[in-house]
FIKOLZA-1660 file (N, C-alpha, C; in steps of 0.1 Angstrom, whole numbers, plus 5000, padded with zeros to 4 digits):
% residues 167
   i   px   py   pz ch aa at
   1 6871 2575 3066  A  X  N
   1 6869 2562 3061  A  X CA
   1 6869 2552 3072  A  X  C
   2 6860 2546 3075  A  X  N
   2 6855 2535 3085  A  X CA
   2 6860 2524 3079  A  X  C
   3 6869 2514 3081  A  X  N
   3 6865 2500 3072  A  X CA
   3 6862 2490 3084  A  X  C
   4 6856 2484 3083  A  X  N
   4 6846 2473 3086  A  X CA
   4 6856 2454 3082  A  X  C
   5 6870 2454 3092  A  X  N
   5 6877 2440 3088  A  X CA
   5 6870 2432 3095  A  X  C
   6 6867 2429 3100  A  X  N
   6 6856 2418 3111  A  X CA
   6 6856 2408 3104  A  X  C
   7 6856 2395 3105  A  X  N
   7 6854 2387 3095  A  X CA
   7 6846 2375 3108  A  X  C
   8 6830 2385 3110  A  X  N
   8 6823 2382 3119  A  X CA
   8 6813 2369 3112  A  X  C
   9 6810 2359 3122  A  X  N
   9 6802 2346 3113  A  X CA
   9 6790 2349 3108  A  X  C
  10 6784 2365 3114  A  X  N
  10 6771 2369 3102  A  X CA
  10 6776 2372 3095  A  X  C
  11 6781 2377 3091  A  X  N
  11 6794 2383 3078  A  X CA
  11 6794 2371 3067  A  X  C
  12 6798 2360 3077  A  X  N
  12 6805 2350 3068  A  X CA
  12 6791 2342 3062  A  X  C
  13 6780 2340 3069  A  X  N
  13 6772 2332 3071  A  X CA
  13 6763 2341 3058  A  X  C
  14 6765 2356 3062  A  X  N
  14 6754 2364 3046  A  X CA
  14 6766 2359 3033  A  X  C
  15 6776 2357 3029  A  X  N
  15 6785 2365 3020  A  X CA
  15 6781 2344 3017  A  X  C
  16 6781 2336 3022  A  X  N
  16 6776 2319 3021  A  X CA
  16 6768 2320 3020  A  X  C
  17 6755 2322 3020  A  X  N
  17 6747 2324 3017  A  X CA
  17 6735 2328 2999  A  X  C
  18 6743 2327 2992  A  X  N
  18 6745 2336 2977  A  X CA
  18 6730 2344 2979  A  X  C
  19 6724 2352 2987  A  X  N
  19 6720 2363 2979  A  X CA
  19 6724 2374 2977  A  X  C
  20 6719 2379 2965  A  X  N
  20 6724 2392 2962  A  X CA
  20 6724 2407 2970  A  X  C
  21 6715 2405 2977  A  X  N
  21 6712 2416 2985  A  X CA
  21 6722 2417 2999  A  X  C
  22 6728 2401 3003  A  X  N
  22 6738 2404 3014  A  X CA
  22 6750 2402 3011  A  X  C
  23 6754 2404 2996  A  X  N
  23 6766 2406 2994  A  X CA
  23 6772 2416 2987  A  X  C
  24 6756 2424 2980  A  X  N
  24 6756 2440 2975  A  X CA
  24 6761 2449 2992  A  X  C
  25 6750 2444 3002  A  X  N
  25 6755 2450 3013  A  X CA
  25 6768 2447 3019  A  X  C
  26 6777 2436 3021  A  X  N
  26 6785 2433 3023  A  X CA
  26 6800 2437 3015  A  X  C
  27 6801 2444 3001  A  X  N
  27 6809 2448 2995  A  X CA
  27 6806 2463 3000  A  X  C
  28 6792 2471 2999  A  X  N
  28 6792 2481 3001  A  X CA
  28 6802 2490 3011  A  X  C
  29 6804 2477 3023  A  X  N
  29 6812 2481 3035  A  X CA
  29 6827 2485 3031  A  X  C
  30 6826 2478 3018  A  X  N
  30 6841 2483 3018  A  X CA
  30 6845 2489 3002  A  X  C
  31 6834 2495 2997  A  X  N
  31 6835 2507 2985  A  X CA
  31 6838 2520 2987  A  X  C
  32 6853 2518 2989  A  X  N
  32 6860 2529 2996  A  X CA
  32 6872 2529 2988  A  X  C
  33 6871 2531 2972  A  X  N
  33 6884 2529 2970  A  X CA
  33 6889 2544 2966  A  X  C
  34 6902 2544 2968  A  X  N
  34 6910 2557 2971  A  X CA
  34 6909 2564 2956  A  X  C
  35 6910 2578 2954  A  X  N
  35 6904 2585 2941  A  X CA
  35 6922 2583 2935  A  X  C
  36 6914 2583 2924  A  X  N
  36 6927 2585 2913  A  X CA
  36 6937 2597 2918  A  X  C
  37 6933 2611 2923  A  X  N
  37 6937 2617 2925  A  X CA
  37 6947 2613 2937  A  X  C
  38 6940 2615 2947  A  X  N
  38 6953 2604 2960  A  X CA
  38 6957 2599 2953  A  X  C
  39 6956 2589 2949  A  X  N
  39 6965 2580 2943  A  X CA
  39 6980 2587 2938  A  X  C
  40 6977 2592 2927  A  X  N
  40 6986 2604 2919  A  X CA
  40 6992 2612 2926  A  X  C
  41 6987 2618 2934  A  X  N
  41 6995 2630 2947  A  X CA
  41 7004 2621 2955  A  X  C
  42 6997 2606 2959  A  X  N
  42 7007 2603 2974  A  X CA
  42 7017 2594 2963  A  X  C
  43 7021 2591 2950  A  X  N
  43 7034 2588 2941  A  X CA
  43 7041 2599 2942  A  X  C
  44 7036 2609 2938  A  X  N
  44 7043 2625 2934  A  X CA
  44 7050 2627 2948  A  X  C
  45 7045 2628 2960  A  X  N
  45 7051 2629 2969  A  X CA
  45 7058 2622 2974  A  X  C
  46 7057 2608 2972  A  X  N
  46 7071 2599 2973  A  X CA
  46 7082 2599 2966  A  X  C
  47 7080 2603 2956  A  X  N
  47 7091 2602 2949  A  X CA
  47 7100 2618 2947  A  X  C
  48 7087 2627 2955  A  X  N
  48 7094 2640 2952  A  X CA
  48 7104 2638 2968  A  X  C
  49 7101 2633 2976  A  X  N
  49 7109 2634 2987  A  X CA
  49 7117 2623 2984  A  X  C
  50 7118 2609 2979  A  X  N
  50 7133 2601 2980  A  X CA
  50 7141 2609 2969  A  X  C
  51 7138 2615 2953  A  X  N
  51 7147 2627 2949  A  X CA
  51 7150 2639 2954  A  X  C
  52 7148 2647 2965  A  X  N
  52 7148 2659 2969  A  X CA
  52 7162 2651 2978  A  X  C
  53 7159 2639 2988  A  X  N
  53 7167 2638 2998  A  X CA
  53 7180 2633 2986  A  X  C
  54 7184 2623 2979  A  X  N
  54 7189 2615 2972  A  X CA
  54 7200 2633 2964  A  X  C
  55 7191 2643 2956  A  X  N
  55 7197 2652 2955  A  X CA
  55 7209 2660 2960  A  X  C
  56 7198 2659 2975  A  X  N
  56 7207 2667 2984  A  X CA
  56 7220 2660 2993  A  X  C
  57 7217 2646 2988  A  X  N
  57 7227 2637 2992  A  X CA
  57 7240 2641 2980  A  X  C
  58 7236 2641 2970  A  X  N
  58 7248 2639 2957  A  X CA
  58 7254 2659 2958  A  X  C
  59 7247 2665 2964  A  X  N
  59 7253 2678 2961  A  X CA
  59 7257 2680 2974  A  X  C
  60 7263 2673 2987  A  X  N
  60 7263 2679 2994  A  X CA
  60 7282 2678 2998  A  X  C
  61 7285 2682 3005  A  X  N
  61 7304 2676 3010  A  X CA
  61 7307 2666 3013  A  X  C
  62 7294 2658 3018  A  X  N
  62 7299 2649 3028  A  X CA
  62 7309 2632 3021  A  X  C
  63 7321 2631 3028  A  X  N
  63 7325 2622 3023  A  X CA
  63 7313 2612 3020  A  X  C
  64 7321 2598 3008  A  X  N
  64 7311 2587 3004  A  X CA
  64 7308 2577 3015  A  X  C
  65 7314 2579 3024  A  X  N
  65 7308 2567 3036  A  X CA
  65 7294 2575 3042  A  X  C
  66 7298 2585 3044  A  X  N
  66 7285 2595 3050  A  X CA
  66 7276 2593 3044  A  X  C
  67 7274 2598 3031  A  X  N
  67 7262 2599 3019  A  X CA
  67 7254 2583 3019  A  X  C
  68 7271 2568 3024  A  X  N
  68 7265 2560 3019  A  X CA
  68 7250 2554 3031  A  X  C
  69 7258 2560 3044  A  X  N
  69 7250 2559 3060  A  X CA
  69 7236 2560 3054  A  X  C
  70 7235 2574 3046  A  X  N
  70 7221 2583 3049  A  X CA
  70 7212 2577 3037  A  X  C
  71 7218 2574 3028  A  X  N
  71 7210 2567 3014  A  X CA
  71 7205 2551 3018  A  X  C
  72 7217 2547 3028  A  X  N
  72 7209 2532 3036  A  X CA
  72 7197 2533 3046  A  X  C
  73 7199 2544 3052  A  X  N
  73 7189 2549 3060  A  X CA
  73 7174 2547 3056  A  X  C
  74 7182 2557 3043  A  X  N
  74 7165 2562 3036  A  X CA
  74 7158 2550 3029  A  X  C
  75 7164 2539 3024  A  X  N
  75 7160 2524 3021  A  X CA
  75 7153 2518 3036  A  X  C
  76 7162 2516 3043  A  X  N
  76 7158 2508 3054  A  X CA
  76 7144 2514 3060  A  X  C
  77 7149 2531 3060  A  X  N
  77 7131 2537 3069  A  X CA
  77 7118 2535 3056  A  X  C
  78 7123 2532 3047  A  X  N
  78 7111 2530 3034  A  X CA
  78 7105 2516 3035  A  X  C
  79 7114 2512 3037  A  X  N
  79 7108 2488 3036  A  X CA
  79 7107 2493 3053  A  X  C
  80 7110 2495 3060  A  X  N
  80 7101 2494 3074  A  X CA
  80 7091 2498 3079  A  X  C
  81 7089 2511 3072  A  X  N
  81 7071 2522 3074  A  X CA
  81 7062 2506 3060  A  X  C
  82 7071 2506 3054  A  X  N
  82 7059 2498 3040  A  X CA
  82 7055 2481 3055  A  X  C
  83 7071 2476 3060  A  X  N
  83 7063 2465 3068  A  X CA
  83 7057 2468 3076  A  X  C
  84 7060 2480 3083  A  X  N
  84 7047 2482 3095  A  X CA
  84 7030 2481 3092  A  X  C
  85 7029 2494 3081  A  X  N
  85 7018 2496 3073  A  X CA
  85 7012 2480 3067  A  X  C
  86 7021 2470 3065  A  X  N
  86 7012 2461 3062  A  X CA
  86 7005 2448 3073  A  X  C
  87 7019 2446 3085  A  X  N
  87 7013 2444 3094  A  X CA
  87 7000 2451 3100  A  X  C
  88 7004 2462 3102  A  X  N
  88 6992 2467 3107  A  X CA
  88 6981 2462 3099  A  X  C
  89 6981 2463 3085  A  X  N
  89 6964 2464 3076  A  X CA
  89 6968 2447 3079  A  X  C
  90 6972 2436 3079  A  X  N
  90 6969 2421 3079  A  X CA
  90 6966 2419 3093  A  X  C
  91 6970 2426 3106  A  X  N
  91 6963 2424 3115  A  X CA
  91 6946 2428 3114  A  X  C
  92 6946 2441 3112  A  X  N
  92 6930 2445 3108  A  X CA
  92 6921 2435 3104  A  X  C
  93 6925 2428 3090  A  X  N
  93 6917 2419 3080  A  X CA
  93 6918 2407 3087  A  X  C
  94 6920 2405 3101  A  X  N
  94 6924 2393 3105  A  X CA
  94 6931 2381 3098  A  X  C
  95 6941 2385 3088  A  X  N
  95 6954 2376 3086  A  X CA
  95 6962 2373 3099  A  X  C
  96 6968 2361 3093  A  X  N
  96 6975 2359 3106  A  X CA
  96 6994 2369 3109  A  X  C
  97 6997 2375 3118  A  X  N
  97 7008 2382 3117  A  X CA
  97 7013 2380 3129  A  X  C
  98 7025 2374 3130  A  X  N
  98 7034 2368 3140  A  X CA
  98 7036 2380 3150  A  X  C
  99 7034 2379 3162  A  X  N
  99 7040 2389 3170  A  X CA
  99 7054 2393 3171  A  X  C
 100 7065 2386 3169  A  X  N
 100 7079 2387 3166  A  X CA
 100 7086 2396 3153  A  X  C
 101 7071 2395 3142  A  X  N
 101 7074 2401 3130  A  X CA
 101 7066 2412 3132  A  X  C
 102 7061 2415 3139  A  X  N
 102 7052 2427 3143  A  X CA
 102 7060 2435 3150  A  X  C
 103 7067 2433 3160  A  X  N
 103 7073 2438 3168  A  X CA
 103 7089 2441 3158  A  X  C
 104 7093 2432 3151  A  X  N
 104 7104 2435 3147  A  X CA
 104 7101 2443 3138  A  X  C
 105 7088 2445 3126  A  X  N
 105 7088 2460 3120  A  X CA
 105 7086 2472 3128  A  X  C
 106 7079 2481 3138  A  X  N
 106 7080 2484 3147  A  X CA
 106 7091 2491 3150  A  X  C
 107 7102 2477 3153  A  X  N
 107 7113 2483 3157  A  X CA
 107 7120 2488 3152  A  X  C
 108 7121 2480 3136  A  X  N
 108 7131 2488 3128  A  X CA
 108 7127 2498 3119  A  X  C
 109 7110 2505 3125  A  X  N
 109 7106 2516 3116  A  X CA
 109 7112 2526 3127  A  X  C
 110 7110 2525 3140  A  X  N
 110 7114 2533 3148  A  X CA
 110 7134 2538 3149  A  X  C
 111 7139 2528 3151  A  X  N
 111 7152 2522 3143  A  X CA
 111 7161 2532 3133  A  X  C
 112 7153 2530 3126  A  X  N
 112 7154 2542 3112  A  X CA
 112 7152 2552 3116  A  X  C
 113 7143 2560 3119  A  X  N
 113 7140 2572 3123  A  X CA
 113 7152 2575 3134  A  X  C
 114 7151 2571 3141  A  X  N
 114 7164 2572 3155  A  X CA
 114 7177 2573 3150  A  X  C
 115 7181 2562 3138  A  X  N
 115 7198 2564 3132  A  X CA
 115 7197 2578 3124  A  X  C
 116 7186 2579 3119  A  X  N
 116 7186 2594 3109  A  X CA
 116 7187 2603 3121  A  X  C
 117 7182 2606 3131  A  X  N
 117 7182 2619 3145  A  X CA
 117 7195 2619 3148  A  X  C
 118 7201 2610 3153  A  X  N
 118 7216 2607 3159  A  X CA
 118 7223 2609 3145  A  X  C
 119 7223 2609 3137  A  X  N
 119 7232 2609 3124  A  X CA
 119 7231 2624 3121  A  X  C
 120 7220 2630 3122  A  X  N
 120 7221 2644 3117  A  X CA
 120 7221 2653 3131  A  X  C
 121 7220 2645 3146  A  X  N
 121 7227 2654 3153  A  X CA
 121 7240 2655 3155  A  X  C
 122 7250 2648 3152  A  X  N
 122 7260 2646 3153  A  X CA
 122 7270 2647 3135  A  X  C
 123 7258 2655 3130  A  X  N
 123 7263 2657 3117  A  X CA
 123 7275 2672 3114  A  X  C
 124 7282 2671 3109  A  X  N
 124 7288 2688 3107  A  X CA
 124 7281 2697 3095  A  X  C
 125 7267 2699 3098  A  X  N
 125 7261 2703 3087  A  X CA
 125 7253 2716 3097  A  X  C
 126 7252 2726 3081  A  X  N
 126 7245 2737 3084  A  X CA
 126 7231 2731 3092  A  X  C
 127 7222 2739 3104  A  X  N
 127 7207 2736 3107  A  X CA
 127 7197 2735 3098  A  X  C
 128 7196 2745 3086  A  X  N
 128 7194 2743 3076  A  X CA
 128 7194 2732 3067  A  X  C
 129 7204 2725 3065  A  X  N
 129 7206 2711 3056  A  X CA
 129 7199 2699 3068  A  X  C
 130 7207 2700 3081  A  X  N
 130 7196 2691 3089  A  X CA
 130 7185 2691 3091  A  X  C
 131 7177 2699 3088  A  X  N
 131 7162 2705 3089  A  X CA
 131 7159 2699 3072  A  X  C
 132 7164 2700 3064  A  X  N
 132 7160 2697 3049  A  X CA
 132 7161 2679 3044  A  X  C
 133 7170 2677 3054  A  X  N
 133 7171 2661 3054  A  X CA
 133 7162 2654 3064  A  X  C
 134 7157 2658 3070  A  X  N
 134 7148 2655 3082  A  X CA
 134 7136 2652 3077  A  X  C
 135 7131 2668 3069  A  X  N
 135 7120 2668 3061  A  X CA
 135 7116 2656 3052  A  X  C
 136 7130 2657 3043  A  X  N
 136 7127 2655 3030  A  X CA
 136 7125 2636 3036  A  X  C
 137 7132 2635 3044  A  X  N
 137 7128 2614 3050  A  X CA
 137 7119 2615 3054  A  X  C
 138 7112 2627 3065  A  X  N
 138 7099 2621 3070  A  X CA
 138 7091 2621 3057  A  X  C
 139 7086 2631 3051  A  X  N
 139 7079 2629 3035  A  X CA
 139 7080 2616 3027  A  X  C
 140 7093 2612 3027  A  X  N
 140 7090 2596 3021  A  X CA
 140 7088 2590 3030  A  X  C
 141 7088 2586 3042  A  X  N
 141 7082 2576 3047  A  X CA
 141 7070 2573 3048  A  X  C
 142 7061 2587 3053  A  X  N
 142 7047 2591 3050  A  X CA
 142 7040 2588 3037  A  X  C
 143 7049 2594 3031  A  X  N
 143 7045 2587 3011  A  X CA
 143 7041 2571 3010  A  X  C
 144 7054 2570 3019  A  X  N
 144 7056 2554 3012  A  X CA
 144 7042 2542 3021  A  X  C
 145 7039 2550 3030  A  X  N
 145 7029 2544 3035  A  X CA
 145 7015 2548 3030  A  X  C
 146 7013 2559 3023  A  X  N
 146 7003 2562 3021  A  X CA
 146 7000 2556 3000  A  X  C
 147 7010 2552 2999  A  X  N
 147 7014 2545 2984  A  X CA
 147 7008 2532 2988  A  X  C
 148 7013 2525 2997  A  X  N
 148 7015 2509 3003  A  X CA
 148 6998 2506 3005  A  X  C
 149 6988 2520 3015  A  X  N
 149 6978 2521 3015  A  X CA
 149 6968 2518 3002  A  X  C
 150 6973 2526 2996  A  X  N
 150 6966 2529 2987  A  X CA
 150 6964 2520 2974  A  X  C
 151 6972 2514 2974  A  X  N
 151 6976 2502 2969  A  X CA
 151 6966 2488 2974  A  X  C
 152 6970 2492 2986  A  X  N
 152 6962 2478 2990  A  X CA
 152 6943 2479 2993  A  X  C
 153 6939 2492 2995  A  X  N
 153 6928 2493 2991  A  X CA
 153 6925 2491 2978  A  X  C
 154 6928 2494 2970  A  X  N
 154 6927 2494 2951  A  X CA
 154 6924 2481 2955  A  X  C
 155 6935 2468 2958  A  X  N
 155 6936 2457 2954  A  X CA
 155 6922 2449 2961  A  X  C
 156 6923 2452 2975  A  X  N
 156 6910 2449 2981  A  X CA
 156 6892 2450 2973  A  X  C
 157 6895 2464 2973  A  X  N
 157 6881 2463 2965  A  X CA
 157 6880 2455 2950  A  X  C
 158 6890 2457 2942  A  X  N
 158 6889 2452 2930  A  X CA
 158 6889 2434 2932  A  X  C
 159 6895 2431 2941  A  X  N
 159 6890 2416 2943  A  X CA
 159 6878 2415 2947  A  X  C
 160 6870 2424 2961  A  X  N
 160 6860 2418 2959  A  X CA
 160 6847 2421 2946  A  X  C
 161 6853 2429 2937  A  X  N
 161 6845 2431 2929  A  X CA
 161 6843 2420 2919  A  X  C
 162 6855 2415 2918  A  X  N
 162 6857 2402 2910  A  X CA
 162 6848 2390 2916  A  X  C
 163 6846 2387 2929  A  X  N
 163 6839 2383 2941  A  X CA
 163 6826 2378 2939  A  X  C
 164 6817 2390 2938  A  X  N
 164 6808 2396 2936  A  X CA
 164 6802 2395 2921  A  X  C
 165 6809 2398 2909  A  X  N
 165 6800 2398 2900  A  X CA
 165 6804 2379 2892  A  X  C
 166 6811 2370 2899  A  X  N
 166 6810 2359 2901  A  X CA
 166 6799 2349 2901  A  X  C
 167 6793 2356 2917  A  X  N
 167 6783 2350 2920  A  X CA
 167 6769 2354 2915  A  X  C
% end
């Protein structure tokens, strides 16, 4: 999937323009919207990995300050892969996105990831359970970006479709 954010003055100059022909081509570029099926797989997978980790948080020994470390974790690496992922797609579309808030999701997606390594290397757990909690966070993060994705293409095209049969 190529998308085409440019928001180039021939771009702007066909889509002002009202003919139909440069604005059939100009939506064209971006009738890419994700299949029901993604859609439905990348939920299923998010939510199979924040219950799988969340599970194996409530069945495991670990005192409640531990469980509470790892369940904040798994919040904070979820809202930081979703701000990265959106920075990134508003820089694309040429929205405007502060370098400071760019850098600061960034950091606190990397952030997350790093407290979860150091927390389960330093954890008193079988390899096994650290390998299972590893898993089961990277899977939601991945999810949760690929939900945030998918999301925002739906929304994209269905606006400009509204756009479009307007004019």
């Amino acid at each position: 999937m190529d998308y085409n954010f440019n928001s180039d003055t021939t771009q702007e100059k066909q889509s002002k323009s009202g003919s139909k022909s440069a604005s059939k081509k100009l939506f064209k570029e971006f009738d890419q919207k994700p299949t029901p099926a993604f859609i439905g797989a990348s939920w299923v997978v998010l939510f199979a990995g924040i219950i799988s980790y969340c599970i194996g948080l409530w069945n495991s020994d670990m005192q409640l300050n531990e469980r509470g470390y790892y369940f904040t974790i798994l919040l904070f690496g979820l809202f930081s892969a979703i701000s990265v992922q959106k920075s990134v797609r508003d820089r694309l579309e040429g929205l405007q996105v502060t370098d400071l808030y760019y850098g600061i999701s960034w950091f606190s997606a990397l952030s997350a990831i790093l407290l979860l390594v150091i927390g389960l290397w330093n954890a008193d757990l079988l390899l096994s359970e650290k390998g299972f909690y590893g898993m089961s966070y990277l899977l939601s993060l991945y999810a949760s970006i690929a939900v945030q994705k998918n999301t925002r293409d739906k929304s994209y095209i269905e606006n400009n479709e509204l756009i479009l049969e307007d004019k």
